[in-house]
C-alpha positions as CSV (number, residue, x, y, z in Angstrom):
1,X,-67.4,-8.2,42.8
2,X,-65.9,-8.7,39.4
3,X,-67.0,-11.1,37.2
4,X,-65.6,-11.9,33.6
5,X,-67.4,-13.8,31.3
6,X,-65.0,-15.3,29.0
7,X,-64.8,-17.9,26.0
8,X,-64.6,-17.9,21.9
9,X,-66.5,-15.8,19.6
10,X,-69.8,-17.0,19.4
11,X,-70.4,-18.6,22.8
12,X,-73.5,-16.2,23.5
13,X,-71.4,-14.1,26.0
14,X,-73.1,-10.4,25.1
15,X,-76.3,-12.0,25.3
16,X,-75.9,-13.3,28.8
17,X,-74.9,-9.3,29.2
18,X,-77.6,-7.9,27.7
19,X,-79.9,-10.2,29.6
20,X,-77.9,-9.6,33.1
21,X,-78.1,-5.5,32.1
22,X,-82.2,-5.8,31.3
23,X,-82.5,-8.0,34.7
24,X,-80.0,-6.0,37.0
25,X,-81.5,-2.2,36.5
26,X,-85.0,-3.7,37.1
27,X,-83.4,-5.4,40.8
28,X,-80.9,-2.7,41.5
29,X,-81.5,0.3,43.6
30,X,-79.2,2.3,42.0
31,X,-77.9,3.5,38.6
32,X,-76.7,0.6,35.5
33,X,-73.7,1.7,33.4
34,X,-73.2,-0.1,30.1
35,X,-69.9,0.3,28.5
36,X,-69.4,-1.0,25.1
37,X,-66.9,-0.7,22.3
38,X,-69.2,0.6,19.6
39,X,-72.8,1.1,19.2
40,X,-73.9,-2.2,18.9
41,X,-76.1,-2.9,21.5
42,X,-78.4,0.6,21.8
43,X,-81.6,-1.5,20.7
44,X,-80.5,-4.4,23.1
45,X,-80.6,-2.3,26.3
46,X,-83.0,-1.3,28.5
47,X,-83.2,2.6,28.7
48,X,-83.3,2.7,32.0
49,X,-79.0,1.6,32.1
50,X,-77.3,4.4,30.7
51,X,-75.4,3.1,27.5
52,X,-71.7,4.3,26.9
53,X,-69.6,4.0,23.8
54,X,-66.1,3.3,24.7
55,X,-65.2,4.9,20.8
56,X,-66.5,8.0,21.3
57,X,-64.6,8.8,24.6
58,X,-61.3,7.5,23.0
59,X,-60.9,4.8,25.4
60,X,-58.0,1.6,23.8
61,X,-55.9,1.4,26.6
62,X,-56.5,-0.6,30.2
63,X,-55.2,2.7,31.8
64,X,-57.9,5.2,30.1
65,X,-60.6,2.6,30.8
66,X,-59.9,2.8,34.6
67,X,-59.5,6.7,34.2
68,X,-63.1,6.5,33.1
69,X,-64.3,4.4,35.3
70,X,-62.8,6.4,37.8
71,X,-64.5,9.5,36.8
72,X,-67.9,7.6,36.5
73,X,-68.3,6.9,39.8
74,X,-66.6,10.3,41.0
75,X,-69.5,12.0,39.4
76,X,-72.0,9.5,40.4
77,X,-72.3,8.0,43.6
78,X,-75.5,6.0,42.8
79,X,-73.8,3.4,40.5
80,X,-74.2,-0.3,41.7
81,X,-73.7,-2.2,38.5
82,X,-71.4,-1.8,35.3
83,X,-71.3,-4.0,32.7
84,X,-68.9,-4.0,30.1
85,X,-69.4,-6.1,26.0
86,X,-65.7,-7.2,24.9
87,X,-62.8,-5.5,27.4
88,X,-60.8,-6.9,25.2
89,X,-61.8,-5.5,22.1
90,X,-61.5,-1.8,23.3
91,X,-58.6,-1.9,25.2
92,X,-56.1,-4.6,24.1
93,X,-55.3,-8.5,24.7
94,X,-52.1,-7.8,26.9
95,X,-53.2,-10.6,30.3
96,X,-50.7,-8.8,32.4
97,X,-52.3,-5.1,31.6
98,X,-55.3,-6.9,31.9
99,X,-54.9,-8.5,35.2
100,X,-53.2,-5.1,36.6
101,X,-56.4,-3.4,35.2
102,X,-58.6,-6.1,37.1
103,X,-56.8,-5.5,40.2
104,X,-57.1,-1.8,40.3
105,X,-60.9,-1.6,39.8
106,X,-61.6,-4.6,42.3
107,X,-60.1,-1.7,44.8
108,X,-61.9,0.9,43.0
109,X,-65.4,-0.9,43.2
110,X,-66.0,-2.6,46.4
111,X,-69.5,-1.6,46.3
112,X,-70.3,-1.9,43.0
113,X,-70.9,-5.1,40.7
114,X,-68.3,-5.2,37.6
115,X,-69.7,-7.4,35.0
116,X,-67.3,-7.6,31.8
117,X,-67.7,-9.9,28.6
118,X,-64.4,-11.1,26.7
119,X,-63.3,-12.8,23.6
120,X,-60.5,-15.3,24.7
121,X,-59.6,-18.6,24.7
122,X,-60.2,-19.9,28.2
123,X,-57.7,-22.5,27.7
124,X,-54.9,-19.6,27.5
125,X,-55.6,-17.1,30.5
126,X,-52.8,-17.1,32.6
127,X,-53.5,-18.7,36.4
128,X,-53.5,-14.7,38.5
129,X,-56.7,-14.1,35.8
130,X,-58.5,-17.2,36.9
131,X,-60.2,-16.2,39.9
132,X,-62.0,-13.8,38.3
133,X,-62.8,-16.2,34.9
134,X,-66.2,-17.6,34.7
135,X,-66.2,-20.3,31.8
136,X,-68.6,-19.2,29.0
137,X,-70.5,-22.5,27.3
């Protein structure tokens, strides 16, 4: 299941993550990856979801997020959840990259919940991103 939360800066959409993060590693039964740009939200999370800077990894493309991704769950099978603060900040506002990228890691994680925050205006997503757009108030 992908889900994006999107809508304008300063909508409340990394808290709603943070608060989905703190609440899903507490209900899961497996292991809660955190992906975000910087360092930011280290004193948000709970320590029990591993944190992971997309800055220090190099990661500003669509194509090396899903190369990491990729290699996440290679090397861990346990992984139910990942949640990811502003996809669009760390790898780029390009909707068709975006939409290809969505694509790929609904394949990739059939098992697993992907949970992504972004900074956009709703009004401009093109209709193949809709479906997996949830309106941020």
């Amino acid at each position: 299941m992908i889900k994006v939360i999107m809508g304008l800066k300063g909508m409340g959409k990394t808290k709603t993550l943070i608060e989905n993060v703190n609440s899903s590693v507490n209900e899961e039964h497996g292991d809660v990856i955190c992906i975000e740009k910087d360092h930011k939200l280290r004193y948000d999370i709970s320590y029990k979801a591993r944190l992971i800077s997309a800055k220090e990894y190099d990661i500003d493309s669509f194509d090396k997020f899903y190369g990491f991704v990729c290699g996440l769950i290679a090397g861990n099978y346990d992984i139910t959840a990942v949640y990811v603060d502003s996809i669009l900040k760390i790898c780029g506002e390009d909707m068709e990259e975006f939409y290809a990228f969505l694509k790929k890691i609904e394949e990739l994680t059939e098992n697993i919940k992907f949970f992504m925050t972004a900074s956009y205006d709703i009004d401009k997503v093109p209709d193949n991103l809709r479906e997996y757009i949830h309106h941020h108030e």
